[in-house]
N, C-alpha and C positions, 0 to 999 in steps of 0.2 A: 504494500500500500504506500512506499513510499515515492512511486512516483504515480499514485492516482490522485484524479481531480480535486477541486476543493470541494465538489458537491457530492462526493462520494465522502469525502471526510466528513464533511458536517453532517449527513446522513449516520454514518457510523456514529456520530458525533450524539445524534439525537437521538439514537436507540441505548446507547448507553446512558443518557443521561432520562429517558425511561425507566428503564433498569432501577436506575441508582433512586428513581422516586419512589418507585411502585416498595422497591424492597424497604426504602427508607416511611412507607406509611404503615408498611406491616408491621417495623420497628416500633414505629409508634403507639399503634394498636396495643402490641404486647406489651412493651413497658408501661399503656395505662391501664392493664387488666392485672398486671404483679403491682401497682401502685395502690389500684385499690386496695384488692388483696391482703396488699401489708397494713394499709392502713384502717381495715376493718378487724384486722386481730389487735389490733391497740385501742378498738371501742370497748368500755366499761360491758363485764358480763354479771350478768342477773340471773335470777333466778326467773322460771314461766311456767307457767301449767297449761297443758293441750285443752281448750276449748271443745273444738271440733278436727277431727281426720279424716277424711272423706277421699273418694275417688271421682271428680271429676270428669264426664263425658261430653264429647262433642262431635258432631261429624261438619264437615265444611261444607257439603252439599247432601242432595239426600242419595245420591248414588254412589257415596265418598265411604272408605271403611270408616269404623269410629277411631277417637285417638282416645285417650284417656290420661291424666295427671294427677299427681298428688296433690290434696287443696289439705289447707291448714289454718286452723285459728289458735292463738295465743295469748293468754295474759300474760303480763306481768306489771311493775311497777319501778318507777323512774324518777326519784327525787319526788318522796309521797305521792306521786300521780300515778291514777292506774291509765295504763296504755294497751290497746292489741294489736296485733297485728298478723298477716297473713303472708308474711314473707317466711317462705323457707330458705334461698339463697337469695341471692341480689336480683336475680332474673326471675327468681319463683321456678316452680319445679315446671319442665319442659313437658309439651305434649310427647306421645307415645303409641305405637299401635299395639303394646304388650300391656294389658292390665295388671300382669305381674309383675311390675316392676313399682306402679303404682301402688298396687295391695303391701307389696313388701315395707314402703314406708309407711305407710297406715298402722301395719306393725310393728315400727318400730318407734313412733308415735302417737301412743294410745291417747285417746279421749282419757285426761284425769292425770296423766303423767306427766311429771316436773321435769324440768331440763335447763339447761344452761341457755339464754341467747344472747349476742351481742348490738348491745344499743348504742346508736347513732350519736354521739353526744352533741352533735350540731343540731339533729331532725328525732326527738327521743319520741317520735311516731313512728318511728322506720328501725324496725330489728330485724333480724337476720336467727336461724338456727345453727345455722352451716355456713362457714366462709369459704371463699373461694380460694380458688389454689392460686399457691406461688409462680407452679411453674412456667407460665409461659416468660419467664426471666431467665430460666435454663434452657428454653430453646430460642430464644432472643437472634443468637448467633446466625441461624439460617438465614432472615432476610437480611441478616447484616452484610454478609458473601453478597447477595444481590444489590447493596448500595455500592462494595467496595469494589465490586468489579464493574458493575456500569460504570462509577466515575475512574475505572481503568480503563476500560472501552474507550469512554470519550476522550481522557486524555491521550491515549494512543493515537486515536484518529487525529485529533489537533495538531500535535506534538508529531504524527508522523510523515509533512511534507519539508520538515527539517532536519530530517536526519542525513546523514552521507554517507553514499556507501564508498569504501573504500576502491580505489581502482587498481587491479592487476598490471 
């Protein structure tokens, strides 16, 4: 490439610096899902007692299988105030087309049974039972390859109608 065009460079030029974006938004995605993450295990835990445990159905159309989720209600109390809530993680527990997997947390959060959850200390209407994982911190690395080497790409192309080759 180095004695092609400059529209062939800047081409190479612009696919690398795709690259180096798309990888570099992924980056960012995951570091703000380990930010939360961490900073929902440093929210104050309480004490809560299960409400309701329920399994949740819907279909999306009437010709649609059904999906099924775990639904949950909680007390607990937050600087004298009693508060509930129906968060199980941050996102609330995912649809599914296996009711087994809904049933399975139903029992393992009975109607009447205490547990730990972590409150919001900014929003103490918003708890959580289960935080969300750290890792997408330890796989961080992957779209990072895809920033470092599109802005390698583009600098190649830039960089490669100055190079010289040596002559025999």
């Amino acid at each position: 490439m180095a004695s092609g065009s400059m529209a062939g460079r800047l081409y190479l030029a612009m696919i690398g610096m795709a690259l180096a974006l798309v990888g570099g938004f992924f980056c960012w995605l995951m570091w703000r899902s380990y930010d939360r993450a961490h900073h929902m295990r440093a929210w104050p835990e309480v004490s809560c007692v299960v409400l309701y445990s329920g399994v949740e159905e819907r279909r999306i159309d009437p010709n649609s299988a059904p999906e099924f989720r775990f639904a949950i209600q909680y007390g607990y109390e937050w600087q004298s105030k009693p508060y509930t809530s129906t968060h199980w993680t941050w996102r609330e527990s995912p649809w599914s087309s296996k009711p087994q997997d809904a049933e399975a947390n139903v029992a393992k959060y009975p109607v009447g049974g205490t547990f730990t959850c972590h409150v919001n200390p900014d929003d103490p209407s918003f708890a959580i039972l289960k935080t969300d994982s750290q890792a997408p911190l330890y796989s961080i690395w992957f779209p990072a390859l895809f920033v470092v080497g599109g802005l390698g790409i583009a600098a190649g192309a830039l960089m490669g109608g100055r190079r010289t080759v040596p002559r025999r």
